[in-house]
Structures are given as structure tokens and as C-alpha cells.
C-alpha positions, 0 to 999 in steps of 0.5 A: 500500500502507497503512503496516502501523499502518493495516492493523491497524486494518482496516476500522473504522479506514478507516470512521472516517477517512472519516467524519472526513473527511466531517465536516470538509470535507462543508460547506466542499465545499457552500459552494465548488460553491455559490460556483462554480455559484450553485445552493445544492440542485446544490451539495448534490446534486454533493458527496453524489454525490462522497462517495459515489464517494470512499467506493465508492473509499476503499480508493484515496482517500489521505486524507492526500494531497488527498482534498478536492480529488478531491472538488471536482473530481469534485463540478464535473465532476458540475455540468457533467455536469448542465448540459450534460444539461439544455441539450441536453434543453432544445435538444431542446425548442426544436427541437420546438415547443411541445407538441401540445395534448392534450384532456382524457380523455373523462368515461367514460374517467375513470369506467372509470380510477378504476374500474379503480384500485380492483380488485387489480393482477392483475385490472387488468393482465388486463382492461387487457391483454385488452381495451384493449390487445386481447391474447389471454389466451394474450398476457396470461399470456405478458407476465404469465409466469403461467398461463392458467388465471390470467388466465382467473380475473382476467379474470372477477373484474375484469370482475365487479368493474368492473361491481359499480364502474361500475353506474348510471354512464353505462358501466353495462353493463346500460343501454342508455346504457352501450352507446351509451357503448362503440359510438356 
């Protein structure tokens, strides 16, 4: 429980010790979580996240007790959260080997991509959907949560877009090369 001259000032009061707190102790903190972790960026990233829980907690924080040391220790305690995520990520990775070597996309998957990205997202994601991912429309309009009636209209106006986009390349779908493309 507050003394009753701090509940008087209420919630501005609080606010402002904090800031005063935060101002006077935020480069100290950086400076000793930089000294114990040699990273300057973690040293930053730890205390903001550990200020940021002290002013989710500022209504329990004593700020006239150690306040700056339950911001080291939650600071430190975040750091070896952190390296203990990124050792075991990287033990993982070890035991994996080196990742598979993946070709690259193929020209007329690139084409039908930066096609794809230049009509609206509704149209894209029914055409993706329907015909790459082979859903029926009922399927699309499921996943979607929209209406049938919906996906029937954005399959035919993504379908007449990308033909518009993709005439006269090798996936032109009036040549006889555009066939060859999609089933040879």
C-alpha cells in the first residue's frame, strides 16, 4: 500500500516517477548488460524489454526500494533467455546438415509470380487457391469465409487479368508455346 501523499497524486504522479526513473538509470542499465554480455544492440534490446515489464508492473515496482536492480536482473535473465534460444536453434542446425540445395524457380514460374503480384489480393488468393493449390471454389470461399458467388467473380477477373499480364510471354495462353509451357 502507497503512503496516502502518493495516492493523491494518482496516476500522473506514478507516470512521472517512472519516467524519472527511466531517465536516470535507462543508460547506466545499457552500459552494465553491455559490460556483462559484450553485445552493445542485446544490451539495448534486454533493458527496453525490462522497462517495459517494470512499467506493465509499476503499480508493484517500489521505486524507492531497488527498482534498478529488478531491472538488471530481469534485463540478464532476458540475455540468457536469448542465448540459450539461439544455441539450441543453432544445435538444431548442426544436427541437420547443411541445407538441401534448392534450384532456382523455373523462368515461367517467375513470369506467372510477378504476374500474379500485380492483380488485387482477392483475385490472387482465388486463382492461387483454385488452381495451384487445386481447391474447389466451394474450398476457396470456405478458407476465404466469403461467398461463392465471390470467388466465382475473382476467379474470372484474375484469370482475365493474368492473361491481359502474361500475353506474348512464353505462358501466353493463346500460343501454342504457352501450352507446351503448362503440359510438356
Amino acid at each position: 500500500m502507497r503512503p496516502p501523499e502518493e495516492q493523491r497524486g494518482g496516476r500522473a504522479a506514478d507516470e512521472q516517477a517512472f519516467d524519472a526513473f527511466y531517465t536516470a538509470s535507462v543508460g547506466r542499465l545499457i552500459g552494465q548488460l553491455y559490460a556483462m554480455t559484450g553485445d552493445f544492440a542485446e544490451a539495448q534490446d534486454v533493458v527496453q524489454e525490462a522497462f517495459v515489464r517494470a512499467w506493465e508492473r509499476r503499480d508493484e515496482l517500489d521505486l524507492n526500494a531497488a527498482p534498478e536492480a529488478w531491472v538488471r536482473t530481469v534485463a540478464w535473465r532476458l540475455a540468457v533467455s536469448r542465448w540459450r534460444r539461439v544455441r539450441t536453434a543453432l544445435a538444431f542446425a548442426r544436427r541437420q546438415g547443411p541445407p538441401a540445395t534448392v534450384p532456382p524457380p523455373e523462368p515461367h514460374h517467375v513470369l506467372l509470380v510477378q504476374a500474379l503480384r500485380q492483380i488485387p489480393e482477392a483475385q490472387r488468393r482465388a486463382v492461387v487457391l483454385h488452381h495451384l493449390c487445386d481447391l474447389t471454389v466451394e474450398q476457396v470461399a470456405a478458407e476465404a469465409d466469403c461467398p461463392v458467388g465471390t470467388v466465382k467473380a475473382q476467379l474470372s477477373r484474375g484469370r482475365a487479368a493474368l492473361a491481359r499480364l502474361l500475353a506474348d510471354t512464353e505462358l501466353d495462353p493463346r500460343t501454342a508455346r504457352g501450352w507446351e509451357v503448362r503440359h510438356g
